[in-house]
C-alpha positions in Angstrom: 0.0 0.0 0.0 1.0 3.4 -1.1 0.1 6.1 0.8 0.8 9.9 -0.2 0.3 12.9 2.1 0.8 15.3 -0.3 1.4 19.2 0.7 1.8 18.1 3.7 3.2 21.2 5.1 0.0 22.4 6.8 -0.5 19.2 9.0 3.2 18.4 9.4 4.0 22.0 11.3 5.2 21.3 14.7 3.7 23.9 16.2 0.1 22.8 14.8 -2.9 22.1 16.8 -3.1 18.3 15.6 0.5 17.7 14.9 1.4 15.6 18.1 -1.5 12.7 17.0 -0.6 13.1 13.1 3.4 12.4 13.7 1.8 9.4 16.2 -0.2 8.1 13.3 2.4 8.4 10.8 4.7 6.8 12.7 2.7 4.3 13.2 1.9 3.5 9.7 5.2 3.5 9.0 6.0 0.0 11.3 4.0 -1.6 8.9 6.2 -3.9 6.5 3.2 -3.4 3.4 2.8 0.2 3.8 4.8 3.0 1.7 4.0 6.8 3.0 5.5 9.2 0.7 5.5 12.9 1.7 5.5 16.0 -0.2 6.1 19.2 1.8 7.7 23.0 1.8 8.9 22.5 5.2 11.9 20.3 6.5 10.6 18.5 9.5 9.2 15.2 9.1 8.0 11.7 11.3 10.8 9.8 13.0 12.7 7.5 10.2 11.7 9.1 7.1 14.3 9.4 4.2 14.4 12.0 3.3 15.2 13.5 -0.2 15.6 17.5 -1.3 14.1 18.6 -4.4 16.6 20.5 -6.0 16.2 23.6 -8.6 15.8 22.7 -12.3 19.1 22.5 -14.8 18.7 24.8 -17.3 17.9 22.0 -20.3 15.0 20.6 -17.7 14.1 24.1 -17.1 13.7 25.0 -21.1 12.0 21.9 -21.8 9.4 22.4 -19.1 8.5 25.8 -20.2 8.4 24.9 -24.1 6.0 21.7 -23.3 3.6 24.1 -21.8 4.2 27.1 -24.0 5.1 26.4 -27.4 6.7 29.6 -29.1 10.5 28.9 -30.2 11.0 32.1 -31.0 14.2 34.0 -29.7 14.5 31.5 -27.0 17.5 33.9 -25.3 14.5 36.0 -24.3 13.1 33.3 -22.4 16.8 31.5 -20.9 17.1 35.0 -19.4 13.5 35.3 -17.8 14.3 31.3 -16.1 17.6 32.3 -15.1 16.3 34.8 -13.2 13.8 32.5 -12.0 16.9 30.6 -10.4 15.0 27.7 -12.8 12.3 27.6 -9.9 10.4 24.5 -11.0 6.4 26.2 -10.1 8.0 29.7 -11.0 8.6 28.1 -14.5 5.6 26.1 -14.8 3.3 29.5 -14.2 5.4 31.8 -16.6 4.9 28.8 -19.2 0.9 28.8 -18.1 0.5 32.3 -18.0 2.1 32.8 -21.4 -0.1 30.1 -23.2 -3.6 31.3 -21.3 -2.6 35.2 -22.5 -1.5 33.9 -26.3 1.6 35.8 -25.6 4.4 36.0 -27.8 7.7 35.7 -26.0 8.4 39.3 -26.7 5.2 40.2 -25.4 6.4 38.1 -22.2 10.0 39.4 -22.2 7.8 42.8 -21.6 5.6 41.6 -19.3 8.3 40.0 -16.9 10.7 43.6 -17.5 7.5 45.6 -16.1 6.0 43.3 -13.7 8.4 40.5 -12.8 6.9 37.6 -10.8 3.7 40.3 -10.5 2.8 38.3 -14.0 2.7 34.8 -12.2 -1.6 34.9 -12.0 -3.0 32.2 -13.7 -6.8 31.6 -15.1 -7.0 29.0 -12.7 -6.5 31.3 -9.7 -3.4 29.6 -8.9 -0.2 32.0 -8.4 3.5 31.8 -6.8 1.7 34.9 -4.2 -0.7 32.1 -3.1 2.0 29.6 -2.6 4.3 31.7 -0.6 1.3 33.6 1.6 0.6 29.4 2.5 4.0 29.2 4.0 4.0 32.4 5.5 0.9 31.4 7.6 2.8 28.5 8.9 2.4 28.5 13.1 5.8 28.0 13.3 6.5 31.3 11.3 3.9 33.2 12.8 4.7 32.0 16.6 8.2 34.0 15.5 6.7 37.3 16.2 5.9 40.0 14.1 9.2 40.7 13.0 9.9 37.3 11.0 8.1 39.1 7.6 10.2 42.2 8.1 12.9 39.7 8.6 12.3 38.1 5.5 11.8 41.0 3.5 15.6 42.0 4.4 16.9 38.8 3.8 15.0 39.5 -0.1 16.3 42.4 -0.3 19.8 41.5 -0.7 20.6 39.6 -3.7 23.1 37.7 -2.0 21.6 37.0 1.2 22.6 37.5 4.3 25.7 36.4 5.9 25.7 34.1 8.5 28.5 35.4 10.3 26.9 38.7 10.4 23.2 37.8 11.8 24.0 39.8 14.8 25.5 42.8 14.0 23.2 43.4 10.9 20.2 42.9 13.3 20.9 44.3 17.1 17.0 44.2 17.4 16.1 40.6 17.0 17.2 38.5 19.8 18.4 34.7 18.9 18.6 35.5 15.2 20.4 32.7 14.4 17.3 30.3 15.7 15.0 32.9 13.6 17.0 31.9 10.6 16.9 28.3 11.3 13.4 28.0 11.5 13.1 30.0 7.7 15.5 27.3 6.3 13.0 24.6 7.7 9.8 26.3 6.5 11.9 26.4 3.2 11.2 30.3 2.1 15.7 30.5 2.7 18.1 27.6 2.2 21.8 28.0 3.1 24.9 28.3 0.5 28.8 28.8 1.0 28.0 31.2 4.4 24.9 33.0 3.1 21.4 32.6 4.0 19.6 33.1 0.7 16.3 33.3 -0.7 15.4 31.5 -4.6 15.0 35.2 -6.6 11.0 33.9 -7.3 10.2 34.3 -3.0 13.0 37.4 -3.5 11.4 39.3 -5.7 7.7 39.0 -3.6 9.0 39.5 -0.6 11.7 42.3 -0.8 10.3 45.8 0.7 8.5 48.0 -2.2 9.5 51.1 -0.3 13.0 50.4 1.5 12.7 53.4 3.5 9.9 52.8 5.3 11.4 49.4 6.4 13.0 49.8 9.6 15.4 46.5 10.0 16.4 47.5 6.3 17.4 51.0 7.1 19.1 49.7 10.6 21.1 47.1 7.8 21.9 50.2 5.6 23.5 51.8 8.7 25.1 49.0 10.1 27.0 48.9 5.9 28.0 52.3 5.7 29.1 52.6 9.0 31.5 49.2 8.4 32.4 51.2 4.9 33.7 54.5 6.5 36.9 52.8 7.9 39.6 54.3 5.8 41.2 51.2 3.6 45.0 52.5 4.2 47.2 49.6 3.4 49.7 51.1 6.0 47.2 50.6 8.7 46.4 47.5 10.7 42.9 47.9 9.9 43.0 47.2 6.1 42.8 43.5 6.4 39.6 44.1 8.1 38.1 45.9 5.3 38.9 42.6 3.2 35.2 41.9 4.5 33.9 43.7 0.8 34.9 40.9 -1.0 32.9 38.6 0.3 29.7 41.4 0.0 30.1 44.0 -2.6 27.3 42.6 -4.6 25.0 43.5 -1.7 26.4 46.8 -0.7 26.3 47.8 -4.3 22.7 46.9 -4.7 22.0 48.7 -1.5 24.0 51.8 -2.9 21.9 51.5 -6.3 18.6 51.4 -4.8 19.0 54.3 -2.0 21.2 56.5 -4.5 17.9 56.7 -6.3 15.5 56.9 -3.4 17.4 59.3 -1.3 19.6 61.1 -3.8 19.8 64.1 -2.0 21.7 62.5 1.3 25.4 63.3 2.0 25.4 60.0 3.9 24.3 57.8 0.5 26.9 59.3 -1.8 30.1 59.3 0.8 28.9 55.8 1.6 28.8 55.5 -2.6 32.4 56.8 -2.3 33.7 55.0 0.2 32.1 51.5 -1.6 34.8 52.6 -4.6 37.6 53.0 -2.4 37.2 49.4 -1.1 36.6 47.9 -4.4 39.9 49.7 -5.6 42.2 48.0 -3.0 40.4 44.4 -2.1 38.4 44.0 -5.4 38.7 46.1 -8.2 35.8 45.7 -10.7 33.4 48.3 -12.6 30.7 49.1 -10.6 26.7 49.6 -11.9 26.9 53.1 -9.9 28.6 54.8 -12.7 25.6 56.4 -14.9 24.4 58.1 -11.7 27.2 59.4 -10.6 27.9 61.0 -14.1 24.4 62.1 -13.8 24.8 64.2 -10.8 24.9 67.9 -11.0 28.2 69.4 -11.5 27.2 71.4 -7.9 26.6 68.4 -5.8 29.1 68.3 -3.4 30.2 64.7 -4.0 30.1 65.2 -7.6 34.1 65.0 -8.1 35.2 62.3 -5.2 32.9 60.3 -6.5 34.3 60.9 -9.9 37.8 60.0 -9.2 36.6 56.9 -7.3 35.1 55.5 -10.6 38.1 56.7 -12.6 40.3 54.5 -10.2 38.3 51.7 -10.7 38.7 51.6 -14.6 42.1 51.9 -13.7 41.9 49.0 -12.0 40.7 47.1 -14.9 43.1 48.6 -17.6 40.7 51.4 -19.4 42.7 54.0 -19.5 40.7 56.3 -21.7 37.4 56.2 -19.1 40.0 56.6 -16.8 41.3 60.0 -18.1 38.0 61.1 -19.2 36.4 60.9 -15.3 39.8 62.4 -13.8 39.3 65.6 -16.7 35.9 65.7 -15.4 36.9 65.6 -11.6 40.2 67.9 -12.0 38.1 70.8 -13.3 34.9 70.6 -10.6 37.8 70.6 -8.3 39.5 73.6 -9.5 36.3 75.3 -9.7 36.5 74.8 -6.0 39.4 76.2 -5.4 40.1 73.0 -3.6 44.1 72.4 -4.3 45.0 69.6 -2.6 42.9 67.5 -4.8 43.6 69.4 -7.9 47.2 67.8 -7.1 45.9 64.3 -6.6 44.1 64.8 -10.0 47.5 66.0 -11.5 49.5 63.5 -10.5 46.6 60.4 -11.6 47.1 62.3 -15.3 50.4 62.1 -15.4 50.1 58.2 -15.1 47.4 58.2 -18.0 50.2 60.2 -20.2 52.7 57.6 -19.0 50.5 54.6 -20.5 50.1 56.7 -23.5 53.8 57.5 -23.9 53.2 60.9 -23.6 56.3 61.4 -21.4 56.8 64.9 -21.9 53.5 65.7 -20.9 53.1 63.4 -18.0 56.3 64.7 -16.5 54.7 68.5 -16.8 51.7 67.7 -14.9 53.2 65.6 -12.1 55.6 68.3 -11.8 52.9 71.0 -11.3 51.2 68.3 -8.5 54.7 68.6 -7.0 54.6 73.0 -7.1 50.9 72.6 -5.0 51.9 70.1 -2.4 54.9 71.9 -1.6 53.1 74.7 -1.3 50.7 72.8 0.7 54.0 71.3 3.0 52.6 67.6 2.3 55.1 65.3 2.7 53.8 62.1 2.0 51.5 62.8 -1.1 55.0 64.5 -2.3 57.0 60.9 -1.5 53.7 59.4 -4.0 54.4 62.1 -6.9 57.9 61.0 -7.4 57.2 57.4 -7.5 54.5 58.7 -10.3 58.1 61.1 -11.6 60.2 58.1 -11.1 57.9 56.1 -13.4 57.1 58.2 -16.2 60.7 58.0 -16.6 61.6 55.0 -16.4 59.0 54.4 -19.2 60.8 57.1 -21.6 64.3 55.0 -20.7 65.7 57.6 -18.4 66.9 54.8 -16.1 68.9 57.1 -13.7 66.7 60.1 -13.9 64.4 57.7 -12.4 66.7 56.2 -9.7 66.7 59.5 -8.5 63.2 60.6 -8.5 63.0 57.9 -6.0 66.0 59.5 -4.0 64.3 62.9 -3.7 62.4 61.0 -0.9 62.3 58.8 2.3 59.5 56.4 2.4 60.4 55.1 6.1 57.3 56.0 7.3 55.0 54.8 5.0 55.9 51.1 4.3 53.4 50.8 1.5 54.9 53.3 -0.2 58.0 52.0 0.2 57.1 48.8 -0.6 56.4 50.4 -4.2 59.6 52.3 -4.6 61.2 49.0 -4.3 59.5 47.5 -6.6 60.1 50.6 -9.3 63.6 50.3 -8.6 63.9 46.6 -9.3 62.4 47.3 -12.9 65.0 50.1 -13.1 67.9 48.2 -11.9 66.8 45.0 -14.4 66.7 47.6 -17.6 69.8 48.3 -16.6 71.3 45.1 -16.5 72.0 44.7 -12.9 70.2 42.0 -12.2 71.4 41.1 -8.4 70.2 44.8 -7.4 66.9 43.7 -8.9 66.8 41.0 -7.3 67.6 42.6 -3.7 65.0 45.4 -4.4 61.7 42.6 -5.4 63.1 40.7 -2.6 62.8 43.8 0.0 59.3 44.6 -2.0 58.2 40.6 -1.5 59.0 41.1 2.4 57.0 43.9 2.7 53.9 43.0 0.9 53.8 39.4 2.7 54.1 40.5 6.0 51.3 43.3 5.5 49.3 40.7 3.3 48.9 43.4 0.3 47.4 41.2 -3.0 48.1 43.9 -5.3 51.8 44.0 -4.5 52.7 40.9 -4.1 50.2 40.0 -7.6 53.0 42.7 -9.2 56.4 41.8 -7.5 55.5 38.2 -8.6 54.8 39.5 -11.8 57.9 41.6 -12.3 60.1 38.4 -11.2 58.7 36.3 -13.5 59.5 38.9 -16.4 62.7 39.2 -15.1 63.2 35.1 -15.6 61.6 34.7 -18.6 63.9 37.2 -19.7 66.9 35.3 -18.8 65.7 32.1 -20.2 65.3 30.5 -16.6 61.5 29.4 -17.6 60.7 27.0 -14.4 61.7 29.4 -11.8 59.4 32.1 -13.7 56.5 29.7 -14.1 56.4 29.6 -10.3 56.2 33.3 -9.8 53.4 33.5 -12.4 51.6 30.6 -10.5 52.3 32.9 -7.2 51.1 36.1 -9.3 48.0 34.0 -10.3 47.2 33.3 -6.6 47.4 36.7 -4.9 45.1 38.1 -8.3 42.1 36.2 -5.9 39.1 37.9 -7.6 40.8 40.8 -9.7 39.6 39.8 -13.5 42.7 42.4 -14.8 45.3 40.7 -12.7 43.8 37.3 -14.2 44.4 38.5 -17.4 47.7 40.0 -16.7 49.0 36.4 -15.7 47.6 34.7 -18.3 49.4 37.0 -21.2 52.7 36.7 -19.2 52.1 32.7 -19.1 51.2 32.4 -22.9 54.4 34.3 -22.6 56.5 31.3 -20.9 54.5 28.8 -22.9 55.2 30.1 -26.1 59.2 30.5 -25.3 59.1 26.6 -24.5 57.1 26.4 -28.1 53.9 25.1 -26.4 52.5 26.9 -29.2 49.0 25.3 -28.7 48.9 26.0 -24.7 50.4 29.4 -25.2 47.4 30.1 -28.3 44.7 28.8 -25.8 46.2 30.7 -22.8 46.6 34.5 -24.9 42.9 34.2 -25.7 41.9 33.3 -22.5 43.4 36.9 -21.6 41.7 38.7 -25.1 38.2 37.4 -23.3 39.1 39.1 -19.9 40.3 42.3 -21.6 37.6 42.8 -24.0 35.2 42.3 -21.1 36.8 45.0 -18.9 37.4 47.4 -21.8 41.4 46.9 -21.6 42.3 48.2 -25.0 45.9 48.6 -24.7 46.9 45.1 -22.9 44.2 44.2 -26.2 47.0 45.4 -28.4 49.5 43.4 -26.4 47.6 40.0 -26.6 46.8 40.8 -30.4 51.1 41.2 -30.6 51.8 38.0 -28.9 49.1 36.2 -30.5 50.2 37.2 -33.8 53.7 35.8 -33.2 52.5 32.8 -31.8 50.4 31.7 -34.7 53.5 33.0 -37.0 55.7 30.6 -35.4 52.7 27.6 -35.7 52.5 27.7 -39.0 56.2 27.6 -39.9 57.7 25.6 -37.5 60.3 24.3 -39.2 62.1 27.6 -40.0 62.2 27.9 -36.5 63.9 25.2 -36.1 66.8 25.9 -38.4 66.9 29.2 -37.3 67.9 27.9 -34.1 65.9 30.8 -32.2 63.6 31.2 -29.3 60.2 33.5 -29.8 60.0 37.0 -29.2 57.5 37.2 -26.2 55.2 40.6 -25.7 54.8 41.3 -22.3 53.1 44.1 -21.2 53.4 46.4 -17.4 50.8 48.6 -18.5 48.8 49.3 -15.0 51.3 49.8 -12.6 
C-alpha cells in the first residue's frame, strides 16, 4: 500500500494544533512492512525514520524543456533562458510563466515585456493559482507566525539582498532581533531560505515577492543600511592595521552595491548615501577592483553636488583598476576641473598626479612629466610630505617608461619612504624594474626581494600580484622558464578575484609557454586573456595579446624555420597598470 500525504506542510508543522496525534499516526503506519508513505512538503521536519530527499532547482535544459511543453513559441529563446535564469529555474515559477504565457497567447516578446515591467507580478493564472498564493501558505505557517511580528520584516531584508545575508553577520546586521540565528533556522526549515557557502539566501522567485517596495519605510532594512555604511567609512590605508579588516567587501560588494543602487535613487539628496557610494569605490579599488553599476548616476549628478568630483575620481580609479585607460582620463578631466572650480588644491594635485600616469600609459612622457611636476609645485606649497614621497614614484615612473633609467633612480632619492611602508614597498619595486633595464640584475633581485617582504608581512594582494609578476618577467627574460613559471603561479594566486590581474597572468604565461614552443597552450592561454580584456574594456593590454598572438600563430605555422633558425620567440609582455 501506497500512501501519499501530499502538501503536507499544513498538517506536518510542529507547532500545529493536531501535529502531536498526526506524527503518532504516521509513525505508526510507518512499522507496517506493506505500507509505503511518501510525503511532499515546503517544510523540513518530518516523522521519525523518514528518508528524506531535497528537491533541487531545475538545470537549465530541464528548465527549457518544461517551459516549451507548456508554452510552445521557439522564437528567440535567449528572451526566455534569461527570464528562467532569473527565475533561479524555480520549477512552479517556470511552470506558471509557461501557463500564463499560453492562457494570455503571448508572444515571447510580449512576455520578455511583461516579466521587465512586472516581474513575478505576471505569475496569476486563469486558474486562480499564483506563486503569491503559494508563498502567503507558508508564510501562515504556526511555526513562522509563533516568531513574532518581525519574521516578515525579517524576511523581506533577507529578499532584499541579492546575495543574502551572511551568516556570520546575523548579529551585527540585526541588534534588534534576539536569537537570530534560531530565527534563521526556523526560515530554512519552512523552506522560504536555504543556506549556501556562508549566506542565508532566498530562490529570486520568494526574492522578488518578498523584498520591501518602499525600503525606506522598512526599519530592520534602514538599521542594515546603517550597520553597511558605517563598516564602509573605515579608511582602507594599506599602511594601517585595519586594512585587512576591510577585506570583508569581497565577500559582500554585490550586496552593498545593490544597496548603494537602490538608495542612491531613493534618497539622492543624502550626504550619507553618496560618501557611503564613495567609500564602496575606495574598497573595491584595493580588495576588489571591478566596474561598478553606480557609474551612470554618478555621471548624472549635477556638476554642484558636493560629492560630484570624489565620486568621480573613485570611478576613474576603478577603470584603472581594470586597464581602461581612456574612461579613466575622461572621469579624472571631469573631476580635475569641478575641483578647480572649488578652489580645492589639494585634490587638484591628486588629480595631477593620476594624469600624469594616464600620459605615462600613452607615452606621452613629456606631458606626464609637466603635470606631475605642477602636483609637486601645490603640495609643496601645501608642505605635504607624503602625497610628495607618491608624486615621485608617479616622476620616477614616467621616466623610467621614456628609458631615463637614472633620472628615475633619483626621483625615488628625492624622498624617504620610512614612514609609509606601503609606499615603500612600491619604490622598491620601481627600482627593481629600473635596476633589471639596466642590467644589474642582483640589485633587482635585492630590491623585489625587499618589496616581497613587505607585501607578505602586511598581506597586500596587489603588491605581491605585481612583485610576482615583475620576477617572473625578469626570468623569462633570462631564459630560466621553471623558476618564472612559479612566480606566475604565485602572481595568479594573490590576483584572488581581480579579473585584470587574471588576465595580466595569463598573457605573461602564454608568454613562458610560447618561449618553451607550447605553441597550442600558449594560443589557448593568450585568448583566454583577449576574453578578460575585451570584457573590462582593456584596450591597450588588447593590443598586447593581439602582438603576442600574432607571433605565436606565426611561429605555428612555420615551425620548421624555427627550427633551423635555431631561435627562441620573441614574447610581448606588457606592465601597462602599474
Amino acid at each position: 500500500m501506497l500512501i501519499i500525504l501530499d502538501n503536507a506542510e499544513s498538517i506536518l508543522d510542529p507547532q500545529g494544533t493536531d501535529a502531536p496525534g498526526i506524527y503518532a499516526m504516521v509513525e505508526e503506519l510507518s512499522r507496517f512492512s506493506n505500507i509505503c508513505i511518501c510525503v511532499t512538503s515546503r517544510i523540513s521536519t518530518t516523522p521519525p525514520d523518514c528518508k528524506r530527499l531535497d528537491i533541487p532547482t531545475l538545470s537549465t535544459d530541464a528548465a527549457c524543456r518544461t517551459f516549451y511543453r507548456i508554452h510552445d513559441d521557439d522564437d528567440q529563446p535567449d528572451l526566455i533562458n534569461d527570464i528562467l535564469e532569473q527565475l533561479d529555474f524555480h520549477p512552479l515559477s517556470v511552470t506558471l510563466l509557461a501557463t500564463v504565457a499560453h492562457q494570455n497567447k503571448w508572444d515571447n516578446n510580449r512576455l520578455a515585456r511583461e516579466w521587465e515591467q512586472h516581474q513575478t507580478g505576471v505569475f496569476q493564472t486563469e486558474h486562480n493559482k499564483s506563486l503569491a498564493a503559494t508563498i502567503e501558505l507558508s508564510l501562515a505557517s504556526p511555526m513562522l507566525q509563533e516568531l513574532g511580528p518581525d519574521a516578515r520584516a525579517l524576511l523581506g531584508v533577507v529578499a532584499f539582498f541579492p546575495q543574502g545575508v551572511d551568516e556570520n553577520n546575523v548579529d551585527r546586521l540585526f541588534p534588534t532581533i534576539s536569537n537570530g540565528t534560531n530565527v534563521f533556522d526556523k526560515f530554512c526549515i519552512l523552506s522560504l531560505t536555504y543556506r549556501s557557502n556562508g549566506f542565508i539566501r532566498m530562490l529570486a522567485p520568494l526574492r522578488d515577492y518578498l523584498s520591501p517596495k518602499d525600503p525606506k519605510s522598512s526599519p530592520l532594512l534602514c538599521t542594515t543600511k546603517e550597520h553597511y555604511f558605517t563598516r564602509m567609512s573605515v579608511n582602507p590605508d594599506p599602511d594601517k592595521p585595519e586594512f585587512g579588516e576591510t577585506r570583508w567587501i569581497t565577500s559582500e560588494d554585490v550586496n552593498v552595491e545593490h544597496l548603494l543602487d537602490i538608495f542612491t535613487s531613493i534618497s539622492a539628496g543624502s550626504g550619507d548615501v553618496w560618501n557611503s557610494c564613495e567609500n564602496f569605490m575606495e574598497h573595491l579599488y584595493w580588495h576588489k577592483p571591478r566596474l561598478t553599476v553606480l557609474g551612470p548616476k554618478i555621471e548624472g549628478l549635477p556638476d554642484d553636488h558636493p560629492s560630484k568630483p570624489e565620486c568621480l575620481f573613485g570611478l576613474s580609479r576603478l577603470f584603472q583598476s581594470v586597464g581602461n585607460h581612456v574612461e579613466r582620463k575622461r572621469l579624472l578631466s571631469n573631476a580635475l576641473q569641478l575641483w578647480r572650480e572649488r578652489g580645492n588644491d589639494y585634490r587638484v594635485a591628486q588629480a595631477l598626479g593620476c594624469l600624469s600616469d594616464v600620459n605615462r600609459l600613452k607615452c606621452l612622457h613629456k606631458e606626464g612629466v609637466r603635470l606631475v611636476k605642477g602636483a609637486l609645485e601645490i603640495l609643496e606649497r601645501l608642505g605635504d610630505t607624503m602625497a610628495q614621497a607618491e608624486c615621485f614614484i608617479d616622476l620616477a615612473r614616467l621616466l623610467y617608461s621614456d628609458k631615463q633609467l637614472d633620472a628615475a633612480s633619483r626621483a625615488i632619492d628625492l624622498f624617504s619612504a620610512k614612514d609609509d611602508r606601503y609606499l615603500a614597498c612600491q619604490c622598491h619595486r620601481v627600482l627593481g624594474r629600473i635596476f633589471h633595464s639596466k642590467g644589474e640584475r642582483e640589485r633587482a633581485i635585492n630590491h623585489f626581494e625587499s618589496a616581497l617582504g613587505m607585501a607578505s608581512s602586511s598581506n597586500w594582494h596587489d603588491e605581491l600580484f605585481w612583485v610576482h609578476y615583475s620576477l617572473a618577467q625578469l626570468l623569462l627574460a633570462e631564459g630560466r622558464l621553471k623558476n618564472g613559471h612559479t612566480h606566475v603561479e604565485q602572481a595568479k594566486l594573490h590576483a584572488v578575484d581581480i579579473a585584470y590581474y587574471l588576465g595580466c597572468a595569463m598573457h605573461l604565461q602564454a608568454s613562458f609557454w610560447c618561449n618553451q614552443h607550447r605553441f597550442e597552450e600558449a594560443k589557448s592561454e593568450v585568448l583566454r586573456a583577449v576574453e578578460v580584456f575585451e570584457k573590462l574594456g582593456a584596450v591597450q593590454d588588447l593590443e598586447g595579446c593581439g602582438e603576442l598572438l600574432q607571433r605565436i600563430e606565426e611561429r605555428m605555422n612555420n615551425p620548421v624555420a624555427l627550427f633551423f633558425n635555431g631561435e627562441l620567440p620573441e614574447t610581448v609582455t606588457t606592465f601597462y597598470a602599474y
